[in-house]
N, C-alpha and C positions, 0 to 999 in steps of 0.2 A: 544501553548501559549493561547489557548483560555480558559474560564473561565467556570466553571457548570451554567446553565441557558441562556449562551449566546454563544453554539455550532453551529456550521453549517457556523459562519464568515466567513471563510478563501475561502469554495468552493464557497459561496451566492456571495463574491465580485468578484471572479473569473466571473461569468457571470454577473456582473456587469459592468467589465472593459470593454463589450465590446459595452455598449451602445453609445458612443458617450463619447467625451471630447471640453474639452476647444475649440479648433480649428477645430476637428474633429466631424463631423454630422453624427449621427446611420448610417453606412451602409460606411461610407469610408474607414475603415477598411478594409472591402469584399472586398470593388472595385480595391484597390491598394495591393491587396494578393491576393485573388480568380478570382479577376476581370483582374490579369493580367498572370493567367496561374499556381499560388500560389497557397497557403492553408496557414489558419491559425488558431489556436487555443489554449485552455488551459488546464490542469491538476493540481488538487489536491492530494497532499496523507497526512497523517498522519503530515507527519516533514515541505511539501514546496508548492507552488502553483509557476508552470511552465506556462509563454507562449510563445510563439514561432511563428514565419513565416517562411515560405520556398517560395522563391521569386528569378526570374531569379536577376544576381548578379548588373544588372545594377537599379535593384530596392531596392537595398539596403540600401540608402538614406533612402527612402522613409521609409521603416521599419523601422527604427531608429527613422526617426519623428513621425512618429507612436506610438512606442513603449513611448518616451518621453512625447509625448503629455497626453497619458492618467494618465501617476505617474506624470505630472507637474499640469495636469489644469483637473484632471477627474471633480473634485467635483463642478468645473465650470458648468458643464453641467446635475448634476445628482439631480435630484428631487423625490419626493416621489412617484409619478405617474410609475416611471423607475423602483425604488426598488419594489412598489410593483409586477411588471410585471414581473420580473427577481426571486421574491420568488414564486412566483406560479410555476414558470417555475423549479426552483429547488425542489418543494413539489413535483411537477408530477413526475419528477426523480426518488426521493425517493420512490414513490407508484410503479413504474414502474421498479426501480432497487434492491429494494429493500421489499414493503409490499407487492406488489402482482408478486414477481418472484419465482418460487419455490426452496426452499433452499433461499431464499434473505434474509432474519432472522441470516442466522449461523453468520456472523462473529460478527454482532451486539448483539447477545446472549453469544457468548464467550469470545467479549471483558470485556461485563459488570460482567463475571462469572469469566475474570480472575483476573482483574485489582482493588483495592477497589475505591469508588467512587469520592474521590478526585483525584485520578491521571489523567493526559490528555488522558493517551491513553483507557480510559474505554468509550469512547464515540464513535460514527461513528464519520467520517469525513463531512459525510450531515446532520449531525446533527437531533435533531428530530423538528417534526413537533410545538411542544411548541415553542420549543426556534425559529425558523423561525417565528413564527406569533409574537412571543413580540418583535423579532430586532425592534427598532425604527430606522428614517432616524437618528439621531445623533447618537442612537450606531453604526450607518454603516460607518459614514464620523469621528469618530472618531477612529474605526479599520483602515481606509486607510491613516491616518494621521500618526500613531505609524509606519505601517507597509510597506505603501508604499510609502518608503521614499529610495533615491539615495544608503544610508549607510545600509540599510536593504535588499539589491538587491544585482545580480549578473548577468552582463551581457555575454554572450557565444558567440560571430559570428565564422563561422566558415564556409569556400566555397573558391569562385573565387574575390578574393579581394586585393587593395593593402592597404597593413598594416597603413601607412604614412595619406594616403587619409580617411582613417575610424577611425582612432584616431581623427581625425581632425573632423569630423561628430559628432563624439560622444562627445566631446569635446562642438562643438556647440548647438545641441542640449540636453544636460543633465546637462550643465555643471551648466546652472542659475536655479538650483530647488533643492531649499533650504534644507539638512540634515532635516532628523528627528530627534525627543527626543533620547535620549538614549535610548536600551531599555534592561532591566534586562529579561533573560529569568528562567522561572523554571526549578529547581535542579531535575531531575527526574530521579529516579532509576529504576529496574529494580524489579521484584515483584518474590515470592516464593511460592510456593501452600505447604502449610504443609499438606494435604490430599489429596486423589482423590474426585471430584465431579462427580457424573452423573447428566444428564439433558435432559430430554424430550420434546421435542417441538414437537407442531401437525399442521401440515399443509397442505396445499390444494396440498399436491404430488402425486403421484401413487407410488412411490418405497421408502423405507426406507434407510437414507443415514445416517452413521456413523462419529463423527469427532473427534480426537483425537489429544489435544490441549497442549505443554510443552511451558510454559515460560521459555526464551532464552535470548540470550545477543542481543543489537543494535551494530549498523555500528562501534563505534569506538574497537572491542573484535576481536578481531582474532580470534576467536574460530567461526564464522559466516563461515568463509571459510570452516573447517573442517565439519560445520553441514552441508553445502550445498554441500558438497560432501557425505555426509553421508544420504542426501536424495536421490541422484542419486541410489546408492548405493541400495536401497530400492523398488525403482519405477521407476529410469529413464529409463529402453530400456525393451524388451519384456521379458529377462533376469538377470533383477533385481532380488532382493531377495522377496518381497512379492509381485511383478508381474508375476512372474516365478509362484511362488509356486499356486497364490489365483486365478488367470486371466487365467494362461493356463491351468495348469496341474490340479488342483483340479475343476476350471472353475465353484469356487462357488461366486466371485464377477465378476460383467460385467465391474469395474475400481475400480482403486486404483492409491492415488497421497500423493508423501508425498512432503514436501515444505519447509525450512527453510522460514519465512517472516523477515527480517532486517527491524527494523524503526531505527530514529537517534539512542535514548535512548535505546530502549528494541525490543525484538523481540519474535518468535511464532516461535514450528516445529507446522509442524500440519502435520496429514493424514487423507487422507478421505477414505469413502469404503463403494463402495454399491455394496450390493449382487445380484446376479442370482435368479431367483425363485426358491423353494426349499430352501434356502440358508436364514441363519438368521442373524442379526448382531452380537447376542450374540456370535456365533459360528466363524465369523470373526473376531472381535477382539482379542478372544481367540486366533486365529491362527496369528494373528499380531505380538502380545505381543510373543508369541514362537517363532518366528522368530525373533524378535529383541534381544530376552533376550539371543539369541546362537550367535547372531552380539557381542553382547554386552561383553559375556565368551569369544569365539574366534574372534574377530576381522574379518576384511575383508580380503580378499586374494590379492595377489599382483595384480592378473589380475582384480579385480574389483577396486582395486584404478586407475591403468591404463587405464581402461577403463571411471570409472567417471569422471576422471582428464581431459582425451582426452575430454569429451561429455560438462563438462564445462569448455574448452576454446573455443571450436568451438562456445557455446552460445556465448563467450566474443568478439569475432573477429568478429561474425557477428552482437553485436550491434555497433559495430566499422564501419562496412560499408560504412554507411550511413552520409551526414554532419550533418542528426539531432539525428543521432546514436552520433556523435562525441561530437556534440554543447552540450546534455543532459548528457556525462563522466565529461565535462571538468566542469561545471558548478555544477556537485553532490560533483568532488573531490574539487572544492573551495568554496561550501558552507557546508562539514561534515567534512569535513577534513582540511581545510584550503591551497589546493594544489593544481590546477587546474589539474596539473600532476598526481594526485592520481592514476590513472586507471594502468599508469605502475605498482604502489606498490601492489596494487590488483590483476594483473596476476601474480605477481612472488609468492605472497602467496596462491594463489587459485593453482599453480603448482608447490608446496613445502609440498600439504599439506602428510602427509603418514598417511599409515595404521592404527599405534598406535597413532595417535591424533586421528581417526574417532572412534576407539574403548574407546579413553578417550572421547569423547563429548559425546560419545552416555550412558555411565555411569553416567557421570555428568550432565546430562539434561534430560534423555528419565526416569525419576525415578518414585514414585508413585506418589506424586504432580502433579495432572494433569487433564485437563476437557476433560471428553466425554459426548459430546454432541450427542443424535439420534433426529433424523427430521424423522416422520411419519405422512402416511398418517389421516387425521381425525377420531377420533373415535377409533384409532389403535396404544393404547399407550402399549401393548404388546409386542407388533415389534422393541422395542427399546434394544440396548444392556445392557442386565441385565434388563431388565424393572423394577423386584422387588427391584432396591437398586435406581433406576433413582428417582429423582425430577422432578414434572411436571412443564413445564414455560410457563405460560400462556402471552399474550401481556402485560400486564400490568406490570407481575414481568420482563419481558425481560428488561423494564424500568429503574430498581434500580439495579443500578450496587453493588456488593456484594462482592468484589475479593478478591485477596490475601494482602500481606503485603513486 
């Protein structure tokens, strides 16, 4: 939902919320979470910003007023002297996670490469350093006005509790903080690469790393399932098909990952691959692309559906675990989907998916439309796959998002 020239909102308030509110002084948060044998914290991605406590259950109360305290009375407490201490603190991040981490560039060079420049998802999510220094205090208390509001929320508890006693809490404390505006979100589709891009970036690495980038479908496509088993399929166990082939046996890349990425609207496969010495990426990706394109003609085999299917429910069951495994299911299926219960609809389809749908997605989406991006060490724009047909990206064009349609 955020706007070009005023990116990085969504994570900047995230560490925002945790300075201190209306009732709440900087650090009583710590003390009634960490302070009492807890944890507490927050996460942004693309589509939501999560926070969370994990607190023995008689402290449960207290998280509640917590939690309320900061969506009823933040702005009570929040001054410019905060915001700006809290955007430095997210710049560093960014240098840290991002400008000075090796490889920290890809995904932000392939968003902007895939996406054209109006769309939301062409931006990081930490937004750049521009748009961080010109937030004003009223651009920020009027992000948390639209957004942190009761009707723009979702709350998850989820432990040793009685049901009766914590409606009743929440009731109390949430019940007097006022709705927000309405808020209209944007219509956002999903993008098509009419051609292949290459693209070169030079960085402070030692090894050169390959990324090979397909626009895909988001959360609400069924076809996510079938891609996510069709990256198992690829790379998930020692005996996958381009980890078998590149990793052991021919032992000309040291890893390889392929990945479905799902956001709400749109999504990303991607594969990475960095070579062995001796070993080029030109010559890699070649051998990629041949392996895919024989997935693609003959399909998977019974036993590697079985097997990816087996390796992604075990990932499903074991985010299941946990209550903040549980509390972060219930809370994705009643804010994508509209179902707290979603997560059942999601194992029956993740172990329904067969053979002939992994060989239709991987037709309908692994096509030529597509960014490969190489990351080289400085000075060593040769080392890139194809270098002759690559574009060079220097920082500044990483900037201007360029993407499809």
């Amino acid at each position: 939902d955020e706007k070009p020239g005023r990116t990085g909102f969504a994570h900047l308030f995230e560490h925002v919320m945790f300075t201190g509110a209306g009732h709440t002084p900087y650090g009583t948060h710590d003390r009634l979470t960490e302070g009492v044998g807890g944890t507490n914290n927050g996460t942004t991605s693309n589509d939501r910003t999560v926070y969370f406590e994990i607190v023995p259950s008689n402290y449960l109360e207290s998280a509640l007023w917590l939690e309320a305290d900061r969506m009823g009375y933040l702005l009570d407490a929040l001054d410019l002297a905060k915001l700006n201490a809290q955007r430095d603190i997210v710049k560093n991040e960014r240098r840290q996670g991002m400008d000075n981490q090796p490889y920290g560039r890809a995904e932000e060079i392939l968003s902007r490469a895939t996406y054209p420049a109006s769309h939301p998802y062409s931006w990081s999510v930490i937004g750049s350093m521009e748009d961080l220094s010109a937030a004003s205090e009223e651009d920020v208390k009027n992000f948390f006005r639209l957004y942190y509001a009761p009707n723009n929320a979702y709350l998850s508890i989820v432990g040793d509790f009685e049901t009766a006693q914590t409606k009743a809490w929440v009731t109390k404390y949430f019940g007097d903080i006022a709705r927000g505006k309405p808020i209209t979100r944007p219509k956002v589709e999903p993008v098509t690469l009419g051609a292949e891009k290459r693209l070169v970036y030079e960085d402070r690495v030692q090894v050169p790393r390959a990324y090979i980038l397909w626009p895909t479908i988001g959360e609400q496509h069924d076809d996510r399932f079938a891609l996510d088993v069709l990256s198992t399929i690829l790379t998930g166990a020692r005996t996958a098909r381009i980890t078998k082939a590149l990793v052991y046996d021919e032992q000309a890349a040291a890893s390889a990952q392929a990945y479905q990425s799902t956001n709400e609207d749109v999504g990303e496969f991607v594969i990475m691959l960095t070579p062995r010495p001796g070993h080029t990426l030109t010559s890699l990706q070649a051998a990629t692309d041949g392996i895919i394109e024989r997935l693609k003609k003959e399909g998977p085999t019974a036993e590697e559906i079985q097997k990816a299917i087996a390796g992604e429910e075990l990932g499903f069951v074991s985010n299941l675990e946990s209550n903040l495994g549980k509390a972060f299911q219930l809370a994705d299926g009643a804010g994508y989907h509209g179902d707290a219960g979603y997560f059942r609809t999601a194992y029956k389809k993740t172990l329904s998916v067969t053979a002939e749908d992994v060989k239709r997605v991987a037709n309908k989406y692994l096509t030529s439309g597509r960014v490969v991006l190489s990351i080289v060490p400085e000075g060593k724009a040769d080392q890139a796959a194809k270098p002759e047909q690559s574009k060079r990206v220097t920082d500044y064009d990483a900037k201007k998002p360029e993407g499809g349609k």
